[in-house]
C-alpha positions as CSV (number, residue, x, y, z in Angstrom):
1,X,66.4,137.9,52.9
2,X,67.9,140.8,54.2
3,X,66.6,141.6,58.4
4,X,67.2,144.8,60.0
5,X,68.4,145.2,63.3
6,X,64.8,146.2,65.1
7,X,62.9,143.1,62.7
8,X,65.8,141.1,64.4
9,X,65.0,142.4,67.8
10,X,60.9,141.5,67.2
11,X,61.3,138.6,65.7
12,X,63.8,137.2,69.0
13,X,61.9,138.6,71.8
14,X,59.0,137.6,70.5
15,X,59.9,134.1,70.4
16,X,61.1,133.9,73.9
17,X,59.0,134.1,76.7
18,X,58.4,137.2,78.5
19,X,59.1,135.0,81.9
20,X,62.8,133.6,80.7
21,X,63.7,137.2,79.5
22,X,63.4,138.5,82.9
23,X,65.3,135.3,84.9
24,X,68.1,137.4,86.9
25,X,70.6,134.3,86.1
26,X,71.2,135.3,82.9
27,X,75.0,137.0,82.2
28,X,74.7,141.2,82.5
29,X,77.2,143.8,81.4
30,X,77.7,146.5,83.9
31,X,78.0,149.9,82.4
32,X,81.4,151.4,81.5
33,X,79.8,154.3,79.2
34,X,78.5,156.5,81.6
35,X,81.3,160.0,82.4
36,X,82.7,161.5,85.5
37,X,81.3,165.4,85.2
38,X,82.5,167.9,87.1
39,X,79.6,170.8,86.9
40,X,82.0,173.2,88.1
41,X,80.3,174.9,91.1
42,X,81.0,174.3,95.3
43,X,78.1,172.1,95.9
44,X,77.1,168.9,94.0
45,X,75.4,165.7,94.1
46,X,75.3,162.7,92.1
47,X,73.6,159.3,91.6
48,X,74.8,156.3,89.6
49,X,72.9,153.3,88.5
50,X,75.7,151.6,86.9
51,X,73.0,148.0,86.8
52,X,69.8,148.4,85.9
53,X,69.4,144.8,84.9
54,X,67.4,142.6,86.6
55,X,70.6,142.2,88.7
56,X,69.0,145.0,90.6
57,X,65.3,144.5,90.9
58,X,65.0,147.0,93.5
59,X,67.0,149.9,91.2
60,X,69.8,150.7,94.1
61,X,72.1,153.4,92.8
62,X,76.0,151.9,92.4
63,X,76.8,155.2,94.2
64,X,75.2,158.2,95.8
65,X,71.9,159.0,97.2
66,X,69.0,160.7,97.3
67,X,67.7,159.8,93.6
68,X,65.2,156.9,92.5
69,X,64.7,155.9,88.9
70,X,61.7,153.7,88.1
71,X,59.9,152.7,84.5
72,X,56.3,152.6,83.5
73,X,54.4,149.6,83.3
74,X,54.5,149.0,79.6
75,X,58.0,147.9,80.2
76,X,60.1,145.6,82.5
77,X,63.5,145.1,83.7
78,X,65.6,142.1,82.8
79,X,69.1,141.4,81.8
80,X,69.4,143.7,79.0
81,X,68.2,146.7,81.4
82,X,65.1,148.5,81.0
83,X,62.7,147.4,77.8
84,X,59.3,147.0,76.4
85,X,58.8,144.8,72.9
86,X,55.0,145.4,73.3
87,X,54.4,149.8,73.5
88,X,56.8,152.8,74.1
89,X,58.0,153.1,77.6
90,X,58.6,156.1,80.0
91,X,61.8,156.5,82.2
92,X,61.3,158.5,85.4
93,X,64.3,160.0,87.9
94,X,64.1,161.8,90.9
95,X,66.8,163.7,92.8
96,X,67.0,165.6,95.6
97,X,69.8,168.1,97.0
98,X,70.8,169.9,100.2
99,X,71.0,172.8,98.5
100,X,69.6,175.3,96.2
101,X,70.0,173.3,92.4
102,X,71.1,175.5,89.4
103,X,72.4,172.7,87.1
104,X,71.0,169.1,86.2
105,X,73.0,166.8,84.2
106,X,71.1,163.8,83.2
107,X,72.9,160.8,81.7
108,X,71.4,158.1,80.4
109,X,73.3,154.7,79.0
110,X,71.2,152.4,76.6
111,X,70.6,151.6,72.9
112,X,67.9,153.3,70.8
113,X,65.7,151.4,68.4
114,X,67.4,152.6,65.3
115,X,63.8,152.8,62.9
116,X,62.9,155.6,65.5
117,X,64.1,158.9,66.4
118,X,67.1,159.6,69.0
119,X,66.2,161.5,71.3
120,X,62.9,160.3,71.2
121,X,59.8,162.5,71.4
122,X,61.0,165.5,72.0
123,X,62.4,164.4,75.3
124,X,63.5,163.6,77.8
125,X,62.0,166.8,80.1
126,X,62.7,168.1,83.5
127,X,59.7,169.0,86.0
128,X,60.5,171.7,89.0
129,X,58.1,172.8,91.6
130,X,58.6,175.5,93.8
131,X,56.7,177.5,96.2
132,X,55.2,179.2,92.8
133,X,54.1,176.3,91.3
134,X,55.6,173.7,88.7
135,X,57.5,174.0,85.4
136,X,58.3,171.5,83.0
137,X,61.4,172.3,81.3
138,X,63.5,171.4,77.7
139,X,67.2,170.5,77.9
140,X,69.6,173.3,76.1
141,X,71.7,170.7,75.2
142,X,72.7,166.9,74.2
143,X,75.0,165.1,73.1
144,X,76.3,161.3,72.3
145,X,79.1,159.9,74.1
146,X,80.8,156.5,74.4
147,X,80.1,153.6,72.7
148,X,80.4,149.7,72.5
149,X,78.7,147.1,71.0
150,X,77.5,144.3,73.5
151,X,76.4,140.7,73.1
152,X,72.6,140.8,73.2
153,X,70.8,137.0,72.6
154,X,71.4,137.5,69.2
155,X,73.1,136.4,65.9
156,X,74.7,140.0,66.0
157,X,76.2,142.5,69.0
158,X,73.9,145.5,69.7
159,X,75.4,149.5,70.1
160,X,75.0,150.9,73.5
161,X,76.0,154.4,73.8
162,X,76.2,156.9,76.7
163,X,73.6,159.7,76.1
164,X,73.8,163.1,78.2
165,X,71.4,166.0,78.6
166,X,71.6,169.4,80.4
167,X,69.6,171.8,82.1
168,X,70.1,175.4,83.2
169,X,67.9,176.5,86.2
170,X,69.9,179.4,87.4
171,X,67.2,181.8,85.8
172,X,64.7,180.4,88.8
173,X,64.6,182.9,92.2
174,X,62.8,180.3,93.9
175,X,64.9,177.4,95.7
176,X,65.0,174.1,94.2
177,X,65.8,171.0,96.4
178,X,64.9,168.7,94.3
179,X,63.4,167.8,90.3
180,X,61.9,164.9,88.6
181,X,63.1,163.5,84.9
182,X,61.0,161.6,82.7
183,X,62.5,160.7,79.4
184,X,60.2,158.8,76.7
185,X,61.5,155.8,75.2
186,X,60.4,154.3,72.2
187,X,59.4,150.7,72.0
188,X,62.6,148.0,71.3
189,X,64.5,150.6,73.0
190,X,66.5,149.1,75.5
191,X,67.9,151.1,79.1
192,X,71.3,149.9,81.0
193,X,72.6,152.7,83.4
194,X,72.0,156.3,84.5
195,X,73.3,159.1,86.0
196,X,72.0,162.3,87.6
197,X,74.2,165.3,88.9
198,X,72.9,168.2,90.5
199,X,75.2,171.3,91.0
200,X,74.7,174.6,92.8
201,X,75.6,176.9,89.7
202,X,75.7,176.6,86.0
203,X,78.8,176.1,84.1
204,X,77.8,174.3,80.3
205,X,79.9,171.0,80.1
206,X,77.4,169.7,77.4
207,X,77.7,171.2,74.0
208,X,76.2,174.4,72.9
209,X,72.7,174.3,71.1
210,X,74.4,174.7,68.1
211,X,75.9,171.9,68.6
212,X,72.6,170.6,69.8
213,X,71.0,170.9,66.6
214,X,73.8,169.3,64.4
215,X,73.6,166.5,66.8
216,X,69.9,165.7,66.1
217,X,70.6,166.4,61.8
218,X,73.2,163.3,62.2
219,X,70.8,160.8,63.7
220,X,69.8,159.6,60.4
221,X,73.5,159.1,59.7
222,X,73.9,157.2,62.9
223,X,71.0,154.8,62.5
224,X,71.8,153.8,58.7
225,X,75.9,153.5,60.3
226,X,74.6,151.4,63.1
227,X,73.2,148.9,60.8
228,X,75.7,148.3,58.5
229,X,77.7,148.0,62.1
230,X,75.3,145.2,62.8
């Protein structure tokens, strides 16, 4: 009988016991699909959490400062990343900056339940409060980067791709110093490695929402390719 990839997914982490799934022992891939942007301005700051496994219970960035990333409680963190096999799950980063912010670049390495939509639930959003009050704000654009497929306690390797989203802020008079991303993520979605950058002007290094919009007509395409991969 035929078993797609996400049946695959319930059907093994159901059978193992929430408490083995998160033992730190077992072997982690560090991530290698996350980019090197350069958001073009004279000021900018960037965090890397190249391990989110349970390698890293406390969720210390691999480089930078100034930004924490933490997960709600439907979901833990074990040695496939962030995941949740019982609900949807929300992702939440903070970063702050020594000066006034204009760009946000939010990358986010993992691999999407394929039987749900990618990006999922209209997200991920970014919330800014300044002296004025707060604003929760869309990305203008997204796009899929590097891929590999990884063992994942399974009869067959899993996709993990690098995902990246930007925002322009320029338009705001007010200062920002920092901003808070929350990113909703559906349920057997699982959450290796992030990165935030923060610049002090706007140049677009993520594809135009043109470009946007074709990438969200090919997810169908992607899904129904990623499981003839697996």
């Amino acid at each position: 009988m035929h078993t797609t990839p996400t049946r695959r997914r319930r059907r093994l982490f159901t059978a193992i016991p929430a408490l083995a799934i998160m033992l730190t022992g077992l072997p982690a891939q560090a991530a290698v699909l996350l980019s090197n942007l350069d958001l073009g301005g004279t000021q900018q700051t960037t965090t890397v959490w190249g391990n989110l496994t349970g390698e890293n219970p406390t969720r210390t960035p691999s480089s930078g400062s100034g930004g924490t990333i933490n997960i709600s409680s439907s979901a833990f963190q074990g040695s496939f990343g962030f995941y949740s096999f019982t609900a949807d799950y929300t992702v939440t980063a903070t970063q702050t900056a020594s000066f006034d912010i204009a760009s946000v670049v939010w990358q986010i390495e993992g691999s999407p339940n394929p039987d749900l939509a990618w990006p999922y639930n209209g997200g991920p959003f970014i919330t800014v409060t300044t002296e004025s009050g707060s604003q929760v704000i869309a990305p203008i654009a997204f796009k899929s980067g590097n891929s590999e497929l990884r063992d994942n306690f399974g009869p067959d390797p899993i996709l993990y791709t690098a995902y990246a989203w930007q925002w322009n802020l320029s338009s705001i008079n007010e200062t920002i110093t920092s901003i808070t991303l929350s990113a909703p993520i559906g349920i057997h979605t699982s959450v290796t490695a992030s990165q935030i950058d923060v610049g002090n002007s706007f140049v677009q290094v993520i594809p135009e929402p043109s470009a946007l919009l074709l990438s969200f007509a090919a997810l169908p395409l992607i899904a129904r390719r990623r499981r003839q991969v697996l």
